[in-house]
PAVEX-445093 format. One record per residue: x, y, z of N, C-alpha, C in turn. Coordinates in steps of 0.02 Angstrom, whole numbers, padded with zeros to 5 digits, always signed. Each point is the difference from the previous one (the first is absolute). Example, Ala and Ser with C-alpha at 12.3 -4.5 7.8 and 13.67 -1.06 7.14 Angstrom:
% residues 2
+00660-00284+00390-00045+00059+00000+00045+00060+00000/-00018+00053-00036+00042+00059+00003-00039+00055+00037/
//
This chain:
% residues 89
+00155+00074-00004+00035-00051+00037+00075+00015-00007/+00048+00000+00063+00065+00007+00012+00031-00043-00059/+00045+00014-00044+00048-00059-00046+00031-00038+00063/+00026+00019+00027+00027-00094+00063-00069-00027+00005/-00052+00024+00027-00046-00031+00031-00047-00055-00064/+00006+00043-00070-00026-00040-00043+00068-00044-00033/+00049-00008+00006+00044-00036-00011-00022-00077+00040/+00008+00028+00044-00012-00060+00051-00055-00054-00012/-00052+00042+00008-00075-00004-00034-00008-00057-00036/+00026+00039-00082+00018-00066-00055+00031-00038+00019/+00052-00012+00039+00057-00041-00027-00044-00088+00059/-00038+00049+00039-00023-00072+00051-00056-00018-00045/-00057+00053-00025-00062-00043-00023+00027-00033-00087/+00062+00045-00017+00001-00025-00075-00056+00027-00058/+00008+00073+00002-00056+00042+00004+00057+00042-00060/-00007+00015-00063+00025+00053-00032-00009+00084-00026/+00038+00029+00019-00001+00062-00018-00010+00041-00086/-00073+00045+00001-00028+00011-00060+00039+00072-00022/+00031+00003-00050+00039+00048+00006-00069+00068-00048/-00030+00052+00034-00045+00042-00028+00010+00025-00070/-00050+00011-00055+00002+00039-00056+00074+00050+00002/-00048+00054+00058+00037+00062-00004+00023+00028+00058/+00053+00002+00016+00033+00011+00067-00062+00061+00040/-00017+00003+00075-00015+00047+00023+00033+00036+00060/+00000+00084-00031+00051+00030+00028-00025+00013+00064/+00042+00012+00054-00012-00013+00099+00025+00071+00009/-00046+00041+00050+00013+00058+00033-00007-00027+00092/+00041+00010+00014+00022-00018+00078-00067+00053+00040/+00008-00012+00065-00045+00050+00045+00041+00052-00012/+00076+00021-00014+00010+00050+00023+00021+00030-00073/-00048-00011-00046+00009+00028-00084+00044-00012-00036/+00060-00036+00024+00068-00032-00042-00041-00035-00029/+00043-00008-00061-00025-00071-00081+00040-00056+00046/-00023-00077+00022+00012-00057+00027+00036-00012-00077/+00008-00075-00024+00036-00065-00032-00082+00000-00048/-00011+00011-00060-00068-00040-00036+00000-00061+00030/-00081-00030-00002-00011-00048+00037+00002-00044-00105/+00006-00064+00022+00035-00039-00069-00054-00058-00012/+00006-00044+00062-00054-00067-00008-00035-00005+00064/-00039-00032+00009-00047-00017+00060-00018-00084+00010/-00019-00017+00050+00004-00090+00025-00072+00009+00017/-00031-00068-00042-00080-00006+00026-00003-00057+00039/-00033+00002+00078+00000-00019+00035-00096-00041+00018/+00023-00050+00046-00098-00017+00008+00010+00019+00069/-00022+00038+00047-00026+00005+00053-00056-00015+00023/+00018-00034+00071-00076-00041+00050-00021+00050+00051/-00055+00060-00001+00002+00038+00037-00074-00033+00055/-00027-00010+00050-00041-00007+00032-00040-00054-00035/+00026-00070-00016-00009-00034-00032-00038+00001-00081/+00031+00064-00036-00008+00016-00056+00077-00002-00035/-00023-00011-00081+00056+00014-00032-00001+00032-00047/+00052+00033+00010+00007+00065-00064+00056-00045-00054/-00016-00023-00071+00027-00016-00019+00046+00040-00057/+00066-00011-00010+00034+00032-00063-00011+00087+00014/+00006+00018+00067+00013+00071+00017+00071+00042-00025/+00018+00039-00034+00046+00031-00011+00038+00053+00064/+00059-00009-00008+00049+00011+00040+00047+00042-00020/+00019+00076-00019+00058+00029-00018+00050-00015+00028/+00047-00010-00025+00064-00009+00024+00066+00060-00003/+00008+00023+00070+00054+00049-00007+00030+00011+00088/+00042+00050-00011+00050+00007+00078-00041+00048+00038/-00037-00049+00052-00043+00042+00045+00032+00025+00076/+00089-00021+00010+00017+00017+00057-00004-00048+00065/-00050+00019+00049+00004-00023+00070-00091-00053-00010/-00012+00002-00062-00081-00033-00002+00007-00064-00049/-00027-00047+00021-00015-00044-00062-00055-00004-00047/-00055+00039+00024-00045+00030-00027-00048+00044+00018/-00030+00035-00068-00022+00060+00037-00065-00001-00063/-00061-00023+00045-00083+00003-00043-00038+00053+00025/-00031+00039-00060-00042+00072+00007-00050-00009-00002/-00041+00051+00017-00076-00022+00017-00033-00037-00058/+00015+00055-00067-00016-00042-00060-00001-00070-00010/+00060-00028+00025+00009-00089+00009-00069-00013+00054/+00010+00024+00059-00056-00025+00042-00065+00016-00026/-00020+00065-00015-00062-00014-00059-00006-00038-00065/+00040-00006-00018-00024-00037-00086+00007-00082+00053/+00029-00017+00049-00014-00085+00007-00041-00010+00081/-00031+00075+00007-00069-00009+00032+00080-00029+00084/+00019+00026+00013+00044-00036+00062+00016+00048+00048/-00006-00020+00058+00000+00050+00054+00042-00008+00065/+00046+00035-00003+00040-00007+00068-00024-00007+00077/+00023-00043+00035-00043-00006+00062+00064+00036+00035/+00010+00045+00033+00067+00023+00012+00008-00025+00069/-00061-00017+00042+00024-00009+00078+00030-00089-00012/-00026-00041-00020+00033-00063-00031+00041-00006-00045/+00019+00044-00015+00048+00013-00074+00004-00056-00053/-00050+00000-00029-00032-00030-00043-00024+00041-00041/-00022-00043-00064-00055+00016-00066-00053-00017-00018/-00027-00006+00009-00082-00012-00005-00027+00008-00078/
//
């Protein structure tokens, strides 16, 4: 999750930031070392009238995205993009 976008995030639900054990270090698409990612914001999401509760959220400078979920996320919470409705399922 973008730091503006999770700034924001907290500051409306009143939601605090978990600062991680051990920093994890970020390799960009284009092999540059990014900023270590530091803490992450756990969030409840309502996806297709389900809820994912206390989901973890990294927090770091993602650019032009506010977020960006990998398949891994969509497999481990069973969720599926409907792309012609642009939706999640």
């Amino acid at each position: 999750m973008d730091t503006r976008c999770a700034v924001t995030i907290a500051k409306f639900l009143g939601l605090p930031f978990t600062k991680l054990r051990k920093p994890i270090a970020i390799k960009a698409y284009n092999s540059h070392r990014g900023k270590a990612v530091t803490h992450y914001l756990q969030c409840t999401l309502a996806l297709d009238g389900r809820r994912l509760v206390n989901v973890p959220f990294l927090v770091l400078d993602l650019g032009n995205h506010d977020l960006i979920l990998g398949s891994l996320w969509f497999a481990h919470f069973d969720v599926k993009p409907d792309l012609r409705r642009r939706r999640l399922e």
